[in-house]
PyMOL Python script that loads the backbone (N, CA, C, O; Angstrom):
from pymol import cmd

cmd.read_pdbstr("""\
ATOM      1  N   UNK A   1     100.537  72.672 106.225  1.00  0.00           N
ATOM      2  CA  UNK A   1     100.943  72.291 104.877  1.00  0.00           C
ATOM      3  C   UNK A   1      99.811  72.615 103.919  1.00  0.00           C
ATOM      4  O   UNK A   1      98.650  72.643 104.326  1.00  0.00           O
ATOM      5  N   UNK A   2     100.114  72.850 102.704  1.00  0.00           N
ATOM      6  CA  UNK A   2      98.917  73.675 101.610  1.00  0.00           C
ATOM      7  C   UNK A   2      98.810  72.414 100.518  1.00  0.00           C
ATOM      8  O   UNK A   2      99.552  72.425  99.536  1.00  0.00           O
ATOM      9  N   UNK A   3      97.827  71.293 100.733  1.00  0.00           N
ATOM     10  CA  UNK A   3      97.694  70.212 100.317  1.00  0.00           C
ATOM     11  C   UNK A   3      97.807  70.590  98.620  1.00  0.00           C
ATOM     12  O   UNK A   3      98.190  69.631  97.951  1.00  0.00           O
ATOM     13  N   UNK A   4      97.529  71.842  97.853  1.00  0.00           N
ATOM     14  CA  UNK A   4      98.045  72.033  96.860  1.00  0.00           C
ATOM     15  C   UNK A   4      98.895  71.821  96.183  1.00  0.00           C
ATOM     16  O   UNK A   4      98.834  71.058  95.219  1.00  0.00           O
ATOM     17  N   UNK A   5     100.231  72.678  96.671  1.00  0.00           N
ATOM     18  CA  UNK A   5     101.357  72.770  96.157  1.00  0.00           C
ATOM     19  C   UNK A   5     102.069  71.189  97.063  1.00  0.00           C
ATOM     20  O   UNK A   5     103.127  70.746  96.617  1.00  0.00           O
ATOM     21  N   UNK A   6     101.764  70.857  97.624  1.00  0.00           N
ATOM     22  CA  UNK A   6     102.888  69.927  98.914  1.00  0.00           C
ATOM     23  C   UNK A   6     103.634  70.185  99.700  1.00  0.00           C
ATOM     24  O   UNK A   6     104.304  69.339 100.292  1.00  0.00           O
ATOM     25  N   UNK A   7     103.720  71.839  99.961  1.00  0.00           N
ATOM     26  CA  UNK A   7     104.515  72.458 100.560  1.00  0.00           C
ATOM     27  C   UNK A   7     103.881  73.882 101.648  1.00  0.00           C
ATOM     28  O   UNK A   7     102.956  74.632 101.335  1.00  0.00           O
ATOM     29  N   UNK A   8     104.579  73.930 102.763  1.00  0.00           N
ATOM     30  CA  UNK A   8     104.376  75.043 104.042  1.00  0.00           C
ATOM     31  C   UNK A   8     104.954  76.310 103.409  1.00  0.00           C
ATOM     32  O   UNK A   8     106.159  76.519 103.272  1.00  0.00           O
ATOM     33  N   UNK A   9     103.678  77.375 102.930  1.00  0.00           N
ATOM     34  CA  UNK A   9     103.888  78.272 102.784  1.00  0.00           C
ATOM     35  C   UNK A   9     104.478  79.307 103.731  1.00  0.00           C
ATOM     36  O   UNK A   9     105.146  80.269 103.354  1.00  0.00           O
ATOM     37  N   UNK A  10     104.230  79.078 104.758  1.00  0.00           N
ATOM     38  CA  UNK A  10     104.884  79.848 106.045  1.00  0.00           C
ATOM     39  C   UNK A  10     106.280  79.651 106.226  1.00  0.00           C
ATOM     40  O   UNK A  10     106.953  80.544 106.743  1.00  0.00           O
ATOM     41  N   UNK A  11     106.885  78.375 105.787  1.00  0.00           N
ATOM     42  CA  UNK A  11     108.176  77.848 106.097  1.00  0.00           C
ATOM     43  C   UNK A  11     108.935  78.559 104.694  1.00  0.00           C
ATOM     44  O   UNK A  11     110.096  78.969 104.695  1.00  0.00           O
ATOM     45  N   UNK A  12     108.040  78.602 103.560  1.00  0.00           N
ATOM     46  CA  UNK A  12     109.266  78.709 102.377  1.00  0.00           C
ATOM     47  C   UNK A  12     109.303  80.402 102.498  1.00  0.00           C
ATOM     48  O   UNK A  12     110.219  81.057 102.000  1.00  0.00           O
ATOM     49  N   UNK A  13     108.050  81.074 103.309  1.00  0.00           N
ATOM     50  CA  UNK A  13     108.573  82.504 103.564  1.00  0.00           C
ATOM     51  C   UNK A  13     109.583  82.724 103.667  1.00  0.00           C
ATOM     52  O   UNK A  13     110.445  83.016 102.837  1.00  0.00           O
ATOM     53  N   UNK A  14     109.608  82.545 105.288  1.00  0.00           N
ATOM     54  CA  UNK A  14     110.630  82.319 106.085  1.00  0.00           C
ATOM     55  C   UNK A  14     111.752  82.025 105.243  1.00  0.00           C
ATOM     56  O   UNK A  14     112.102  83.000 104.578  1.00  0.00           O
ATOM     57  N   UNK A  15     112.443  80.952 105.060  1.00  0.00           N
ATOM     58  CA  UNK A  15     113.488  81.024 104.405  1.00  0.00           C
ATOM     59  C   UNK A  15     113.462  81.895 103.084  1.00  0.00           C
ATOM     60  O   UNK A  15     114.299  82.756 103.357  1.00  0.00           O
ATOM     61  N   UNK A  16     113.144  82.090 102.215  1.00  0.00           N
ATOM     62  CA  UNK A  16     113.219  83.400 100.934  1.00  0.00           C
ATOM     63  C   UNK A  16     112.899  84.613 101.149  1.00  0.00           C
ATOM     64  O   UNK A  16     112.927  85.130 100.032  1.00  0.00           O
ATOM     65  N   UNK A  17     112.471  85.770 102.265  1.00  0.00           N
ATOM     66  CA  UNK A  17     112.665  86.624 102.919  1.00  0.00           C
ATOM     67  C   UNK A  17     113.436  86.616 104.045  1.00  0.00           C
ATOM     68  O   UNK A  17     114.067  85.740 104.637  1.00  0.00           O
ATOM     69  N   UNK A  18     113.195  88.116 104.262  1.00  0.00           N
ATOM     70  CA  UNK A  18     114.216  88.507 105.188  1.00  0.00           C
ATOM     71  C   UNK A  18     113.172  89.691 105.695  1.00  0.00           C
ATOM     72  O   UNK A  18     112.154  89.943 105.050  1.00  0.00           O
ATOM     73  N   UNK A  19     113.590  90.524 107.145  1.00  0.00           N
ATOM     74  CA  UNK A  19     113.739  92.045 107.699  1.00  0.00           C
ATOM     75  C   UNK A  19     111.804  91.626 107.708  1.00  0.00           C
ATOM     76  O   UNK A  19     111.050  90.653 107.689  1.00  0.00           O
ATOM     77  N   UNK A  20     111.776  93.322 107.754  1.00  0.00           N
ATOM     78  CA  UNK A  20     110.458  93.720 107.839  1.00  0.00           C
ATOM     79  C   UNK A  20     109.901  93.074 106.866  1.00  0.00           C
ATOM     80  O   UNK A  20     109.401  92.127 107.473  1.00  0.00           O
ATOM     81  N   UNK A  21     109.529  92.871 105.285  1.00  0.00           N
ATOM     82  CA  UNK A  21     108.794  92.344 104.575  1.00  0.00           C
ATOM     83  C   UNK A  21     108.870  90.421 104.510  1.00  0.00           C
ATOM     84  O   UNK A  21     108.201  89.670 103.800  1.00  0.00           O
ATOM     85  N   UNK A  22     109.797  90.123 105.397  1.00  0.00           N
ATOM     86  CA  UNK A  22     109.316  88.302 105.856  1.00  0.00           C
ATOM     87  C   UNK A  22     108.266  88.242 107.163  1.00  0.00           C
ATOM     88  O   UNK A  22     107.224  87.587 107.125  1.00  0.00           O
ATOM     89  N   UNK A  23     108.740  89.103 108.442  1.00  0.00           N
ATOM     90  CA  UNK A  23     107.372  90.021 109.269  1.00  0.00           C
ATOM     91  C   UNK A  23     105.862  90.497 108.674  1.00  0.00           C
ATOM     92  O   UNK A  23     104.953  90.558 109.502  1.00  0.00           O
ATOM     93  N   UNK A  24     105.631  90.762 107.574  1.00  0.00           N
ATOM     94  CA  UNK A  24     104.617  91.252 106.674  1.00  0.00           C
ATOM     95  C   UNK A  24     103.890  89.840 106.610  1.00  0.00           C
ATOM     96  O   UNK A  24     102.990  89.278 107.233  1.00  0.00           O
ATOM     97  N   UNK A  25     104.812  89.523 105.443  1.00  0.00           N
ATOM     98  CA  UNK A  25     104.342  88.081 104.741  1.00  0.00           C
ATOM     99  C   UNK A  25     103.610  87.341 106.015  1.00  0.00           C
ATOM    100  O   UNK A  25     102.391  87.360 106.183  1.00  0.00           O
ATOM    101  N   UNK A  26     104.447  86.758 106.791  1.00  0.00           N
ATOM    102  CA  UNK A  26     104.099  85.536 107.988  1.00  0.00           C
ATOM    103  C   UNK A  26     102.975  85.629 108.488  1.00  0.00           C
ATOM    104  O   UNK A  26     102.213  84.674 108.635  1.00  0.00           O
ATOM    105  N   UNK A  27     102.563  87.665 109.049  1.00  0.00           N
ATOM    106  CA  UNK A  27     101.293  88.315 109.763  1.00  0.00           C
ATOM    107  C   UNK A  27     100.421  87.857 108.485  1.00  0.00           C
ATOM    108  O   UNK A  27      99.766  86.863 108.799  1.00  0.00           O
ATOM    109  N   UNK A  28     100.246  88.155 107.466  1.00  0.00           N
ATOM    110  CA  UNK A  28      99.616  88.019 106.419  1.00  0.00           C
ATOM    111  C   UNK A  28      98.879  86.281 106.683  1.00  0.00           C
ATOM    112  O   UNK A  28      97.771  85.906 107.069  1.00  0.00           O
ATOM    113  N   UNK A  29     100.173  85.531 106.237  1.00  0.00           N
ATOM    114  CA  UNK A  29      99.694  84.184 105.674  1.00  0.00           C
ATOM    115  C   UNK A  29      99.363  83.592 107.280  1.00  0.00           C
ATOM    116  O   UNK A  29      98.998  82.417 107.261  1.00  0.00           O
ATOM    117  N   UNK A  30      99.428  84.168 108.553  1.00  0.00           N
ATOM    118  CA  UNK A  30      98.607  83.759 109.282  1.00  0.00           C
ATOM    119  C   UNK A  30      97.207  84.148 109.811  1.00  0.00           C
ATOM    120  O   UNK A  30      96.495  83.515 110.590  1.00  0.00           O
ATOM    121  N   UNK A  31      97.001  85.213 109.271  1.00  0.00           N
ATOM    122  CA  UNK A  31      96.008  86.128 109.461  1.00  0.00           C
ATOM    123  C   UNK A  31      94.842  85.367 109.258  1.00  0.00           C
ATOM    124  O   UNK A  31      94.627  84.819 108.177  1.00  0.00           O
ATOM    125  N   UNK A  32      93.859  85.269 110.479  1.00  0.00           N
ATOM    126  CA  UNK A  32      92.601  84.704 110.393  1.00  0.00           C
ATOM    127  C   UNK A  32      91.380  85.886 109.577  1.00  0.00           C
ATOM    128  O   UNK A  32      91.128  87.089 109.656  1.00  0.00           O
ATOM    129  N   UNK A  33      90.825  84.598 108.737  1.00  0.00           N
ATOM    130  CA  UNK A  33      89.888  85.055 107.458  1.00  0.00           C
ATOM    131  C   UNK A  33      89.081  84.097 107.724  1.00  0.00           C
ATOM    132  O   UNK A  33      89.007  83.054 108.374  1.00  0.00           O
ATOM    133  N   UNK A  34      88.335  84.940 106.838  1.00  0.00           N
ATOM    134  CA  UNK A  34      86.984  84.430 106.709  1.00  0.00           C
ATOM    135  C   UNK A  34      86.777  83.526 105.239  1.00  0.00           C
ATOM    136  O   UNK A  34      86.577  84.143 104.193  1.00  0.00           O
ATOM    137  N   UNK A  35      86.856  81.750 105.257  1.00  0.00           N
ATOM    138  CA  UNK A  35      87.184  81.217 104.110  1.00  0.00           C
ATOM    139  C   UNK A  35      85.737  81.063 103.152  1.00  0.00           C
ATOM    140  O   UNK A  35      85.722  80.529 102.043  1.00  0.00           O
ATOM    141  N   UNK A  36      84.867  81.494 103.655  1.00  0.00           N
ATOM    142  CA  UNK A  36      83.604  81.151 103.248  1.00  0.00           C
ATOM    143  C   UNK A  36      83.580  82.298 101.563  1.00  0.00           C
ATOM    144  O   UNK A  36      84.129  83.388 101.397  1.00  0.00           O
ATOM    145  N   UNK A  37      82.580  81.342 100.407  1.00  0.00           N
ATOM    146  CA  UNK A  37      82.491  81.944  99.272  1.00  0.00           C
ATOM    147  C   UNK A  37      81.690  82.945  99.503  1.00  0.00           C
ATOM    148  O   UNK A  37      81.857  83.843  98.677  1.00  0.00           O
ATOM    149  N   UNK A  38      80.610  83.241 100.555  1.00  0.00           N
ATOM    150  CA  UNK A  38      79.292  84.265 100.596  1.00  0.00           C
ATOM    151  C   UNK A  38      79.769  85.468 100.332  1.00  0.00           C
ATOM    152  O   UNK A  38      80.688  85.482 101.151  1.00  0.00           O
ATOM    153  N   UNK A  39      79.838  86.760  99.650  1.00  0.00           N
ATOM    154  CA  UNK A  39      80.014  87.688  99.851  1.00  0.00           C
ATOM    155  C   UNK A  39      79.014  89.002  99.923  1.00  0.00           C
ATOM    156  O   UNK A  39      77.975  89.189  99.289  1.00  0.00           O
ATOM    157  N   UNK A  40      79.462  89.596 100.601  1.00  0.00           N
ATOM    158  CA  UNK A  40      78.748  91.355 101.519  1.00  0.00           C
ATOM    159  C   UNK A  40      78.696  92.065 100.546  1.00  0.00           C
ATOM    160  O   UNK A  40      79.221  93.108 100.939  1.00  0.00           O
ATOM    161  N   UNK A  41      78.410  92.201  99.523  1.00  0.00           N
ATOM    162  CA  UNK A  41      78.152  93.298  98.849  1.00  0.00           C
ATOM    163  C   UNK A  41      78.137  94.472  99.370  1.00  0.00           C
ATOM    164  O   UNK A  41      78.599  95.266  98.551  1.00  0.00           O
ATOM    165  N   UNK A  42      77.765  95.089 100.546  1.00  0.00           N
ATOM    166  CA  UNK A  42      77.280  96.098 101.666  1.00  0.00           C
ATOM    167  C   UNK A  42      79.023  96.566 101.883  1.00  0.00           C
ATOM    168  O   UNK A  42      79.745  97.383 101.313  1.00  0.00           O
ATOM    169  N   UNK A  43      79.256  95.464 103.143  1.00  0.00           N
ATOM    170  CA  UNK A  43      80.338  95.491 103.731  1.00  0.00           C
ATOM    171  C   UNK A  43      82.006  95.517 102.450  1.00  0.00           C
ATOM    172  O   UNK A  43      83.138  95.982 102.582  1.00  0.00           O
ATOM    173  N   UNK A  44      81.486  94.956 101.613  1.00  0.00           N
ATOM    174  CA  UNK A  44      83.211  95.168 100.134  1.00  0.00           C
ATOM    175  C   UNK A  44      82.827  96.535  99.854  1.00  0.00           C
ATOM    176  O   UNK A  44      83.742  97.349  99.976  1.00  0.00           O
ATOM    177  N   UNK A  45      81.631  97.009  99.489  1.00  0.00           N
ATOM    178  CA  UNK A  45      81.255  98.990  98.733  1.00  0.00           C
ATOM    179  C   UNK A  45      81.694  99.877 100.385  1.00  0.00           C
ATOM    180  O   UNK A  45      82.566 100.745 100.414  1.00  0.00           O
ATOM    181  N   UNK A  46      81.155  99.578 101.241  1.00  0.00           N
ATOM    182  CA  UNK A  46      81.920 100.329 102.183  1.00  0.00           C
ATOM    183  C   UNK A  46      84.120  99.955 102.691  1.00  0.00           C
ATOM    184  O   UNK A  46      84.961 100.544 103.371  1.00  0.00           O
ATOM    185  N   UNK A  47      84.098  99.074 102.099  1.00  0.00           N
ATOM    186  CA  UNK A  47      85.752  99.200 102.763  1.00  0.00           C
ATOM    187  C   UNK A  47      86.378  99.709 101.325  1.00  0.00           C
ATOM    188  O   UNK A  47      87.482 100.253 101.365  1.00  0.00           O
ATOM    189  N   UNK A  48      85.655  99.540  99.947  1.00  0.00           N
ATOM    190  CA  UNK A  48      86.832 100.282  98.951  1.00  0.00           C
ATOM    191  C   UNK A  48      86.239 101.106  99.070  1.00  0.00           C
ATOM    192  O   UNK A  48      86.817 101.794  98.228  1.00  0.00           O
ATOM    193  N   UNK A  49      84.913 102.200  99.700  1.00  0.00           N
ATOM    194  CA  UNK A  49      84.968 103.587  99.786  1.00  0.00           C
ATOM    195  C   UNK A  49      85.794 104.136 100.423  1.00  0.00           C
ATOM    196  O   UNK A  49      86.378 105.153 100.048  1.00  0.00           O
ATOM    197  N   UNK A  50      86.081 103.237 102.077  1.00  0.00           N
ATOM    198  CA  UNK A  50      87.017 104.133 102.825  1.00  0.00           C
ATOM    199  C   UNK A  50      88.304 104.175 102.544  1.00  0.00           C
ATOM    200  O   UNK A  50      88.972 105.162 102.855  1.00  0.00           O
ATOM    201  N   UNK A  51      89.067 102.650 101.645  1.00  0.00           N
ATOM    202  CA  UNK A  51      90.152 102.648 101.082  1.00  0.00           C
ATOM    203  C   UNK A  51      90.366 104.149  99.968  1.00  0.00           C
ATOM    204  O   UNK A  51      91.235 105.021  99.956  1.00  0.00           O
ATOM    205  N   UNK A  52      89.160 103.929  99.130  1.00  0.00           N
ATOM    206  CA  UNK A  52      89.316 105.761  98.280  1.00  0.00           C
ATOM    207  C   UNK A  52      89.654 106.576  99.229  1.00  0.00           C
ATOM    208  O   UNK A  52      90.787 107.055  99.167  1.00  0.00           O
ATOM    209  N   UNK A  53      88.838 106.922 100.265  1.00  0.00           N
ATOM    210  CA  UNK A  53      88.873 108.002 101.196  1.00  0.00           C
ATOM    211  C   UNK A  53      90.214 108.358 101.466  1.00  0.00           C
ATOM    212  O   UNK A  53      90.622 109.462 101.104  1.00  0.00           O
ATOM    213  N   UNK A  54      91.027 107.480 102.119  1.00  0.00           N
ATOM    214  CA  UNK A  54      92.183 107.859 102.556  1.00  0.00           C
ATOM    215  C   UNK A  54      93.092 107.283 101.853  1.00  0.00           C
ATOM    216  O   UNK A  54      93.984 106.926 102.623  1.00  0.00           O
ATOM    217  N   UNK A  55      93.460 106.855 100.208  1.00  0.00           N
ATOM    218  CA  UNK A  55      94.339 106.763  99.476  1.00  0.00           C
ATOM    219  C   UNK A  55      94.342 107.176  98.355  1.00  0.00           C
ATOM    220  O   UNK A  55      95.332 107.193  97.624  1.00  0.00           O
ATOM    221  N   UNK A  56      92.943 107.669  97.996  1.00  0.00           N
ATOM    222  CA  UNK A  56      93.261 108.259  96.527  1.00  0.00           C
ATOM    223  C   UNK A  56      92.279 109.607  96.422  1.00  0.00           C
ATOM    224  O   UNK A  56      92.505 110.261  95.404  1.00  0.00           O
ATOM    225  N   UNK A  57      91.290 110.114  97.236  1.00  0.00           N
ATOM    226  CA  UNK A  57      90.759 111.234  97.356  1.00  0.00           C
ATOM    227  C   UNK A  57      91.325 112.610  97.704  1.00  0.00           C
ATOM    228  O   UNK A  57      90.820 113.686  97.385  1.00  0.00           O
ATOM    229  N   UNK A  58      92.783 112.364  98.614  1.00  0.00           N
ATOM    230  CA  UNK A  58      93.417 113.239  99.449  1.00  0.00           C
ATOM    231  C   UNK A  58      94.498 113.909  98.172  1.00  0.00           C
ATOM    232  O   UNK A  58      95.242 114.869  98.374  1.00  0.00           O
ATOM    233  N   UNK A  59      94.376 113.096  96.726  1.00  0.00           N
ATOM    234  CA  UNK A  59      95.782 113.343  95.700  1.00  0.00           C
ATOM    235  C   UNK A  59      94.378 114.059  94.930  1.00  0.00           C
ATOM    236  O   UNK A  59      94.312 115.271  95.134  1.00  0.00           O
ATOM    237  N   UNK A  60      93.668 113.696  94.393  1.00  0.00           N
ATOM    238  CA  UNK A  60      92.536 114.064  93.731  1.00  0.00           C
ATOM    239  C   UNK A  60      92.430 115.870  93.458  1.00  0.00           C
ATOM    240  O   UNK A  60      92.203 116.443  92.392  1.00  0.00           O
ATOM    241  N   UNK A  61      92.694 116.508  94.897  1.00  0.00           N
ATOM    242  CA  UNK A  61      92.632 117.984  94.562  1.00  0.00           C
ATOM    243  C   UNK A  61      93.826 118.628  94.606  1.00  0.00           C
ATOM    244  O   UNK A  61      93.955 119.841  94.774  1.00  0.00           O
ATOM    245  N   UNK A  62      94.903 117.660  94.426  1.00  0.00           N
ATOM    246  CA  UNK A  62      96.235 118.487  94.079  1.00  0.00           C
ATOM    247  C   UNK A  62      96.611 119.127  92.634  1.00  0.00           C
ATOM    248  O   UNK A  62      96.810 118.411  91.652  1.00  0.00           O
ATOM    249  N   UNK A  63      96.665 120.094  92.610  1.00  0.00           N
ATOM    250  CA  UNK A  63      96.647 120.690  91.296  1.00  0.00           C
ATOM    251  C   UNK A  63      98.514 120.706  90.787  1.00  0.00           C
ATOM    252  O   UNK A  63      99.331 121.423  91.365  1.00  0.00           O
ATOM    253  N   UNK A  64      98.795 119.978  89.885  1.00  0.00           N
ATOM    254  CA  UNK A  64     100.230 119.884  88.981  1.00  0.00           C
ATOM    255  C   UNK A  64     100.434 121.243  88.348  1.00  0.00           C
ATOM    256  O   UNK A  64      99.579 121.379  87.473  1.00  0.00           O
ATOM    257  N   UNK A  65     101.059 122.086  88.416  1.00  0.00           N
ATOM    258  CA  UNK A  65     101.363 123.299  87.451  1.00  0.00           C
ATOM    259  C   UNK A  65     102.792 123.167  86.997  1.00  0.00           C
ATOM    260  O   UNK A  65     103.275 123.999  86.230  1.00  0.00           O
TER     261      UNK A  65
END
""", "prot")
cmd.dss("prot")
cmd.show_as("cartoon", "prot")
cmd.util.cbc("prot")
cmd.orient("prot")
């Protein structure tokens, strides 16, 4: 339960999705993280480099004519 709202975010998925994207959601909102405020400066500049790498570098030399 998400002492926030008063309510099981996992449960109100579940019921208001459906198919593959209620599968998404659930993996998601169970997905073990790391809750701590510290952050990697190091480790965040290397994962949105490799996120560039393979989502927005590969469109970069397509030429529109």
């Amino acid at each position: 339960m998400y002492a926030e709202f008063g309510r099981n975010l996992e449960k109100d998925i579940v019921s208001e999705t459906s198919g593959h994207f209620r599968r998404l959601l659930v993996s998601v909102c169970n997905a073990g993280r790391d809750e701590s405020t510290s952050i990697d400066t190091a480790k965040a500049e290397k994962d949105a480099n490799d996120i560039y790498a393979v989502l927005v570098q590969p469109f970069c030399s397509l030429h529109f004519y």
